[in-house]
C-alpha positions in Angstrom: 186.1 17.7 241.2 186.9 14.3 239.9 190.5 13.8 239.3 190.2 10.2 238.1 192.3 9.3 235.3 190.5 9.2 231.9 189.5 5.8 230.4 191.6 4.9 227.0 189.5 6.4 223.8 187.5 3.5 222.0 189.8 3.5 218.8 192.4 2.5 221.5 190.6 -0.3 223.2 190.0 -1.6 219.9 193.2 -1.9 218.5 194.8 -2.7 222.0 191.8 -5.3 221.6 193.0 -6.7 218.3 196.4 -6.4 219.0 196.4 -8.9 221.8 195.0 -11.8 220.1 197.7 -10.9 216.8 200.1 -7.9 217.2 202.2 -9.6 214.3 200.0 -8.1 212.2 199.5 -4.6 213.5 203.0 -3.5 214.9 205.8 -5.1 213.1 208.6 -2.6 213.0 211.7 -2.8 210.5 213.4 -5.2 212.2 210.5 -7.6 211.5 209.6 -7.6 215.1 206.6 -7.0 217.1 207.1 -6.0 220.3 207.0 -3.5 223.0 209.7 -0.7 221.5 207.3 -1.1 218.1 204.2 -0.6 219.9 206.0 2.4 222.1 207.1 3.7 218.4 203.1 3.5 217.1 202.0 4.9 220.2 204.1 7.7 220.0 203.5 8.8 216.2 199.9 8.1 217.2 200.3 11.0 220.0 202.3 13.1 217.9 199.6 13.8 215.4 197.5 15.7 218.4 200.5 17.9 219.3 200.6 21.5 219.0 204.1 23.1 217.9 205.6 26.8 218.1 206.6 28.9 215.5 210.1 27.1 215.6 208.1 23.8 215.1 208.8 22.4 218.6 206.0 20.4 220.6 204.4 22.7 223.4 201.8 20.3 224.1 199.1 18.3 223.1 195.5 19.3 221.7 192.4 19.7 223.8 191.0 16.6 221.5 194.0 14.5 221.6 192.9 10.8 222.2 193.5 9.3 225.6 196.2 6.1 224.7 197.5 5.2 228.0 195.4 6.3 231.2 197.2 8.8 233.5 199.0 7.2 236.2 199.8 3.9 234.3 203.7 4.6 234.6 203.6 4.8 238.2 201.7 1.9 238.1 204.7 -0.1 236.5 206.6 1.5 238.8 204.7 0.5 241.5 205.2 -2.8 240.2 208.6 -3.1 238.8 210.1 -0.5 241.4 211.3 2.1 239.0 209.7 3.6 236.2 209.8 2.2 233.2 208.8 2.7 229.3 207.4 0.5 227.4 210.6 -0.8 225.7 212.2 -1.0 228.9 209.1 -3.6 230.4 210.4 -5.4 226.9 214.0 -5.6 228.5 212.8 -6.2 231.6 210.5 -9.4 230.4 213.3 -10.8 228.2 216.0 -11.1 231.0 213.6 -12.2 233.5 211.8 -15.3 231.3 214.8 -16.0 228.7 212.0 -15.1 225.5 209.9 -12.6 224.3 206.4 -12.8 226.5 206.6 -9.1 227.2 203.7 -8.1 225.0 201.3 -9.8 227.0 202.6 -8.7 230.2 201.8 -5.4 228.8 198.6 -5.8 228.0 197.7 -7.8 231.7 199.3 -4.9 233.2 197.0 -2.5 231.5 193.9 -4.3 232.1 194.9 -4.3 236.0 195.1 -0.7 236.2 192.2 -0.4 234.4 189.8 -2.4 236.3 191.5 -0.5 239.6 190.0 2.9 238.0 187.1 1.0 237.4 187.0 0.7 233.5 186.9 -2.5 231.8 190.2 -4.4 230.9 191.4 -5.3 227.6 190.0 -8.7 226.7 192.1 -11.6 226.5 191.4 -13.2 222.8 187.8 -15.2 223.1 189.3 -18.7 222.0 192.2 -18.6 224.6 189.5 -17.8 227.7 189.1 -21.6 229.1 191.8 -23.0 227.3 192.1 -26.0 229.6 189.1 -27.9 228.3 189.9 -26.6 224.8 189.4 -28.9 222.3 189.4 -29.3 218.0 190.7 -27.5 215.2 191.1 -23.0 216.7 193.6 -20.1 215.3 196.3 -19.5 217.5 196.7 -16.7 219.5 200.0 -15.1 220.7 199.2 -15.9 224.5 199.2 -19.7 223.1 203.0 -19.3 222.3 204.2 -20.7 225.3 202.1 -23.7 224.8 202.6 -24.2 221.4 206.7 -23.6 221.8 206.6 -26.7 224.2 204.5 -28.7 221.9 206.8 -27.3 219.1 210.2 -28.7 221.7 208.7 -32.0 221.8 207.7 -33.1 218.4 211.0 -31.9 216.5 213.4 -33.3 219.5 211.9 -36.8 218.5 213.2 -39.0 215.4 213.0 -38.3 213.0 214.2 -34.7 213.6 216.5 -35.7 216.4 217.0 -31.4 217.6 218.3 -29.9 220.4 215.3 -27.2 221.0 215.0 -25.8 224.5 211.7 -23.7 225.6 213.0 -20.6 225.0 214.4 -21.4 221.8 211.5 -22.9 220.6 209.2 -20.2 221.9 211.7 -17.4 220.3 210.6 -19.2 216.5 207.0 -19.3 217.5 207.0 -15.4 218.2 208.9 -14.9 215.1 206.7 -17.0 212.9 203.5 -15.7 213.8 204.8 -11.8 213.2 203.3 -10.2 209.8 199.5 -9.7 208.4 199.8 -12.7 206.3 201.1 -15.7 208.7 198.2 -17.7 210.5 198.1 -21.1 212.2 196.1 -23.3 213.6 196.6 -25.6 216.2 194.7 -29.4 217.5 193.7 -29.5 221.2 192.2 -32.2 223.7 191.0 -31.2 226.3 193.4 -28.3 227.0 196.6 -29.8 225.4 198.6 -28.7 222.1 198.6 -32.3 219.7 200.0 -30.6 216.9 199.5 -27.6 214.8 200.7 -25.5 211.2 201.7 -22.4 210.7 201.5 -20.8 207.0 202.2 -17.8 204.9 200.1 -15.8 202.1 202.4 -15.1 199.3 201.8 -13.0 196.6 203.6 -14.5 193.4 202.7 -13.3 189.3 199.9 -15.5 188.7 197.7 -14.9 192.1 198.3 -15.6 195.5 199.8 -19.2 197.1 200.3 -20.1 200.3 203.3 -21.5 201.9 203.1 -24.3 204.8 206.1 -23.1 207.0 205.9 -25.2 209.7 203.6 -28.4 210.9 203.8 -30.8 213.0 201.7 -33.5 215.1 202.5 -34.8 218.5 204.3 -38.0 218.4 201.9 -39.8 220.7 199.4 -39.4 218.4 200.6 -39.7 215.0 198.4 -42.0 212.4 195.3 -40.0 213.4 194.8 -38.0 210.6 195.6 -34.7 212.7 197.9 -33.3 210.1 195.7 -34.2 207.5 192.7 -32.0 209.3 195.7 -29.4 210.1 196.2 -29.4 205.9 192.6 -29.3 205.1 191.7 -26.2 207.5 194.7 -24.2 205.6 193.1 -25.2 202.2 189.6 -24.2 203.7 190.7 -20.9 204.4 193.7 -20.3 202.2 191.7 -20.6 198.8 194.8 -20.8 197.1 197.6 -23.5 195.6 199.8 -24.3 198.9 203.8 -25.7 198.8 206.1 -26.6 201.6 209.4 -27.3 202.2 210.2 -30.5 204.4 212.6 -33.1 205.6 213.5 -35.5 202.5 212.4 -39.3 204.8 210.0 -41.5 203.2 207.5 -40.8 206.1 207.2 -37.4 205.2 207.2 -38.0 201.8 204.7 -40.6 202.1 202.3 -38.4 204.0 202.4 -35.5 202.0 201.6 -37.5 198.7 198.8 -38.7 200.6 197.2 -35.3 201.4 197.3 -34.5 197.6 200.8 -33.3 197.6 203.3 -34.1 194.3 207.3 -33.7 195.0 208.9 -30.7 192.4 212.1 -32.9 190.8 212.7 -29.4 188.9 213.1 -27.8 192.4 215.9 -28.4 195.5 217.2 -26.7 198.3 220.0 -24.5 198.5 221.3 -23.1 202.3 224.2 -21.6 203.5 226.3 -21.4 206.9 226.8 -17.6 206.7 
């Protein structure tokens, strides 16, 4: 008899699959994160819906047709690697303390793929755009394996003048995870030749009169500003945006001066209000 563990059911692969390249937009829990204790929480209510319940409505086990999610044996395989066992939130902790951010997700999903191709199934796919990324080069969606990248690229552009900030690597790579969390943010980011030169990252709104889109973050590297990178940055959002765009942005005559030039007209009947608390 062949006691091999079970390969995960297709509807899992596929949305494992998916998740991966964005799981901002599939498993965002009410904290407006997406991480490991939201994907345990899905994976959970997914399993509950093949349990079968007493008379006194509590679980006695799970149906004959219940979906394999997580092949036998993958706990002890994080135990094997971590030297206790673990759940899924805990390989959250676990990642945080260890790297000082949130890179847990993927460590999930390598982990998974390993003990996969040990049973001899095939792994879940890293997203097709981030395969080869050092000879990467043009205008490509980010991916959440990209973060780290993009979070140093992110660090070095906004520490410069005219910003002058004080971002480290994990803090930057903390508001890269957060930004790219929920089914409407995309990005998109320049490379050469493997290296980050500047990207955007927007927002699909939906507002009475239709749908607009809102440019939260862009930025170009400053070794290679005055090569019309944002400009190709602004014109792939409007290509697939199809809607009117605003942004928010430092007040310099730099900014000003480029953002007039890529079709963009200051509100006067608008302004800024923030507060400290």
């Amino acid at each position: 008899m062949d006691n091999k563990p079970k390969d995960i059911c297709p509807e899992a692969r596929a949305f494992y699959t998916a998740c991966r390249a964005r799981p901002g937009m599939f498993i965002v829990d009410p904290r407006g994160y997406a991480d490991l204790v939201a994907l345990e929480n899905f994976l959970n209510g997914w399993g509950c819906a093949y349990s079968e319940f007493d008379e006194d409505g509590r679980c006695c086990g799970r149906r004959t047709d219940a979906p394999v999610l997580l092949p036998d044996g993958f706990d002890d395989y994080v135990a094997a690697h971590y030297g206790e066992r673990l759940s899924l939130r805990a390989i959250g902790y676990v990642q945080y303390f260890e790297h000082g951010g949130d890179k847990a997700m993927e460590k999930f999903f390598s982990l998974l793929s390993d003990y996969l191709v040990s049973l001899g199934y095939a792994p879940i796919p890293v997203p097709e755009k981030v395969q080869g990324s050092h000879d990467k080069d043009g205008i490509c969606p980010i991916y959440f394996p990209e973060l780290e990248q993009l979070s140093v690229s992110y660090m070095k552009t906004f520490n410069a003048p005219p910003w002058n900030d004080s971002w480290t690597e994990e803090t930057a790579f903390e508001r890269m995870r957060t930004l790219m969390q929920g089914r409407e943010r995309f990005g998109y980011a320049v490379w050469q030749q493997g290296s980050i030169l500047g990207a955007v990252i927007c927002e699909r709104e939906g507002y009475y009169n239709g749908e607009v889109c809102r440019i939260i973050e862009l930025w170009t590297d400053p070794e290679h500003r005055g090569k019309g990178l944002g400009r190709q940055l602004i014109e792939e959002v409007r290509k697939h945006s199809g809607c009117g765009i605003y942004l928010i942005t430092k007040k310099t005559p730099e900014t000003v001066g480029f953002y007039e030039k890529c079709g963009f007209a200051a509100d006067e009947g608008m302004c800024v209000m923030q507060s400290d608390n």
